[in-house]
N, C-alpha and C positions, 0 to 999 in steps of 0.2 A: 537515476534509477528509471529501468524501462517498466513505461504501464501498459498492460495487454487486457483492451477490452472489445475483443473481436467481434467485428459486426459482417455477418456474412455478405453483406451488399454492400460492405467495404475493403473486402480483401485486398494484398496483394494482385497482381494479375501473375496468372498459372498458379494460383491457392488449387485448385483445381485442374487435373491433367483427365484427358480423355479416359487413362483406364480407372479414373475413379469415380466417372458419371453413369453408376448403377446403386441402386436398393433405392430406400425411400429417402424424402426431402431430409430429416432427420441427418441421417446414415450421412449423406453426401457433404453437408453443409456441416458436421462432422468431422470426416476426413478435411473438405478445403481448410476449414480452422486450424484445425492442426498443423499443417503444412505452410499455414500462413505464419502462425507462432510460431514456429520452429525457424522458420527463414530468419523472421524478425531476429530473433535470439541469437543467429549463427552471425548477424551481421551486427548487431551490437554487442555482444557478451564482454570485448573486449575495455567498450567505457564505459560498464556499468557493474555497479555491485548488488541487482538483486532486480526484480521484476517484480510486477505487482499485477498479480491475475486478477481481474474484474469477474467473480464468481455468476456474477446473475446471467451474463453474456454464452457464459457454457453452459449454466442452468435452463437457457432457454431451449436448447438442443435435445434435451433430453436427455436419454442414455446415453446416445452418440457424444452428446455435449460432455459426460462424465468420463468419461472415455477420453475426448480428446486433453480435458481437465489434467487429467492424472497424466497424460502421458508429456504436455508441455510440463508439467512439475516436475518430472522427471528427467527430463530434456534441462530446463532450466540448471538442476543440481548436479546434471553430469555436464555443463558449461560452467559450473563455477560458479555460480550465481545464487543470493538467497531466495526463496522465496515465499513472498506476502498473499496470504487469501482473502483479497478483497471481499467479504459478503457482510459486514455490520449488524453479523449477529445480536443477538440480545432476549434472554426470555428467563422464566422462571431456573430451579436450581438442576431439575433433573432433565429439563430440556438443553441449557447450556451445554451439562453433560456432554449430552448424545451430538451436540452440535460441535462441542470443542474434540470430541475423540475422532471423529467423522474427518477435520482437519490439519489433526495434527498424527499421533499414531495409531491410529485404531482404537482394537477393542474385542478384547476376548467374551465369546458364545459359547454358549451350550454346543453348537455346531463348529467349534472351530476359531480360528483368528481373523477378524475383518483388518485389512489393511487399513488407514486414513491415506489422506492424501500427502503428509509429510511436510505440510506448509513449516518454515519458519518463523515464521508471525502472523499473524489472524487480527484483522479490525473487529473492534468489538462496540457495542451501543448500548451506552452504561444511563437510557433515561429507568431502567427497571431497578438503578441502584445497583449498591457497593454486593449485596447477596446474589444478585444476575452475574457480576464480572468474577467473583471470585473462583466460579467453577474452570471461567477460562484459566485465571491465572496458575491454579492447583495444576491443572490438565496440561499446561503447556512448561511448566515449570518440572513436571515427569517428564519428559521429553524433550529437556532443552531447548524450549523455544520462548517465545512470549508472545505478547498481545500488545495490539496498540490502540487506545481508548479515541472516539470520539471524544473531542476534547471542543472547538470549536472549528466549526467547517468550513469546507471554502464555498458554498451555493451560496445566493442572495438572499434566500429563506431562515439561513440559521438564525439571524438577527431577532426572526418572530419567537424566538423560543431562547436559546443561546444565550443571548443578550439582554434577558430580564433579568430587573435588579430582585433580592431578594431579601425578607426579612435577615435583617443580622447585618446586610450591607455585602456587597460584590454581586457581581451577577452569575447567570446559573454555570456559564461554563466557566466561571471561575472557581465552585464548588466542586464543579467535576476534574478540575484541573488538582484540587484538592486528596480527592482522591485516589488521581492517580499518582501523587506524591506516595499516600499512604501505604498504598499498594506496595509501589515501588520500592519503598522503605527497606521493606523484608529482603533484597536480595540485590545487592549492589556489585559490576561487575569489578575488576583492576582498574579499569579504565575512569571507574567514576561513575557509569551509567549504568539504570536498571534494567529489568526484564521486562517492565509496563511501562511503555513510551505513550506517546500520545499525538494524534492527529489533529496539525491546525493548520488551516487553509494558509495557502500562500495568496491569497486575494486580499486578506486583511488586515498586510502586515503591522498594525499599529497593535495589533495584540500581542505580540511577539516578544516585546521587553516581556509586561507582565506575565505573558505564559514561562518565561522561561523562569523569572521570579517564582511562580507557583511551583514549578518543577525543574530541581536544579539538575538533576540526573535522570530524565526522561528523553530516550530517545522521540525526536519529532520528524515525524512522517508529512510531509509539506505539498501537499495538491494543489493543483489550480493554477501550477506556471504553463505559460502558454497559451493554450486557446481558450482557458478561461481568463485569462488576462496578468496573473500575476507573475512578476517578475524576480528572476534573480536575486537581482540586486540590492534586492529591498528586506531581505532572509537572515541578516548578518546576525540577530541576536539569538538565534537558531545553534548557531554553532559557539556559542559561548563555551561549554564543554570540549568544545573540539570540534574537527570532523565528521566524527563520527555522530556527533551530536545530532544530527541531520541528514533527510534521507528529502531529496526532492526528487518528484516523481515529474514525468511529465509522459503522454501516451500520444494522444491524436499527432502532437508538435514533431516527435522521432516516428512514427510509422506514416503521417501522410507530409513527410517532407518532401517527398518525392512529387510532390503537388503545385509545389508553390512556387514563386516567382518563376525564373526563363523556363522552369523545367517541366510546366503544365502539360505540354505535348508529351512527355513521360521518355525525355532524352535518356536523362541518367537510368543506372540502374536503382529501382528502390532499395536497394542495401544498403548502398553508398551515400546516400541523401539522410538515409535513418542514421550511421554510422558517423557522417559528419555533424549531423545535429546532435546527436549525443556525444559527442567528443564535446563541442563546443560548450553546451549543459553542464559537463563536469568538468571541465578550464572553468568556466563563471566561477561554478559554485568551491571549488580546489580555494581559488584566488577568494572568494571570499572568507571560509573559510580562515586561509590565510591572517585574515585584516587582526588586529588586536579588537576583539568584543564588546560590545556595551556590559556596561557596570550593569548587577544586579545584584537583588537580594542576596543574600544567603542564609537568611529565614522566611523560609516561606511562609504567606498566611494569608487569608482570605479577607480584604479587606468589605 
């Protein structure tokens, strides 16, 4: 899965063409985004099954930024591709509201229909509790889509927090892993898997049995392969469910391929360097997939 979390000082080269260096810094940086994500997309779509928009990166832009937002999401779904709204919302019940309608379909006004952004899935941050996530799940469950919880991350910080044991026994993202069983509970696809997945770092894969123990039918969303270190190979009890079990993301690794070894002088084309890295990403992950699974529970419970 392609990650897109555009940093204007690290585009593409020609993200920007001479007739689009006019209006303000906004405006410009803007349009290069866009142009940059769009490339990216048009050069991977083919090995990948969904993108993952890194919201805060277009948020920084401003209007332009919402602009360029909405128009890769739209790009992305007429390439066949799902797509994920990376922002790890999280807040009381009538804020999630306004937050879960803003990304997935709107929202009917006194004035009229506001579009949403039409995401497929939305990361969501369940430390405000089960009453915080449930507006996502109501809100995207109108809409056919779902949510995928912070569950245990891939940063080196979640351990301050994450990994506290708690009265009753298991630690906290095991409570929350809990959860998104419960969650999930209510609405089970053909396939075996829910509409509330859940996000757990590909940096530490020794949580992976037990998370998937926790949640036998949670799609898992898998950050951190690549340049944060985590690897492939190491993901297997991810896909226990299947395939589809598992969504590994990888972003800086497929857009700055074009950077690395012989090719630093910027020989290839960057399409072709993103395109072969993500092929390669999904052969891993296929073949893993592939392997016969680690044994797991099939009662989950919070130790």
């Amino acid at each position: 899965m392609l990650g897109l979390d555009p940093d204007p000082s690290a585009l593409w080269p020609d993200a920007e063409t001479d007739a689009d260096r006019q209006g303000s810094a906004a405006q410009r940086a803007g349009r290069a985004v866009l142009r940059h994500c769009a490339a990216v997309i048009d050069a991977t779509a083919t090995a990948c099954v969904a993108v993952k928009l890194q919201l805060a990166r277009f948020e920084l832009l401003g209007a332009p930024g919402w602009e360029a937002l909405n128009a890769v999401a739209e790009h992305a779904h007429e390439r066949g591709l799902f797509v994920i709204a990376d922002g790890k919302r999280g807040d009381i019940d009538v804020s999630a509201r306004a937050y879960a309608a803003g990304l997935f379909a709107g929202a009917e006004t006194p004035f009229g229909r506001i579009d949403g952004l039409g995401a497929d899935l939305v990361t969501v941050n369940p430390l405000m509790g089960i009453d915080a996530l449930e507006p996502f799940v109501a809100t995207a469950r109108e809409a056919g889509a779902g949510v995928l919880v912070l569950v245990r991350t891939s940063n080196p910080g979640a351990a301050d927090l994450e990994d506290l044991r708690v009265d009753g026994g298991g630690a906290v993202w095991e409570r929350i892993a809990a959860i998104v069983a419960r969650l999930g509970a209510e609405r089970v696809g053909e396939a075996g898997l829910s509409d509330v997945g859940a996000v757990v770092g590909a940096t530490e894969p020794a949580h992976l049995v037990r998370a998937r123990e926790l949640m036998g039918g949670a799609v898992f969303l898998l950050p951190g392969v690549g340049a944060q270190g985590g690897r492939v190979e190491d993901l297997a009890p991810a896909f226990a469910p299947g395939r589809a079990g598992g969504l590994i993301t990888a972003s800086r690794s497929i857009v700055g391929a074009y950077l690395k070894g012989d090719n630093v002088a910027g020989s290839a084309h960057p399409g072709a360097m993103a395109l072969a890295e993500a092929e390669r990403l999904r052969e891993a992950a296929w073949a893993l997939s592939a392997q016969e699974p680690p044994s797991v529970s099939a009662t989950p419970s919070v130790r």
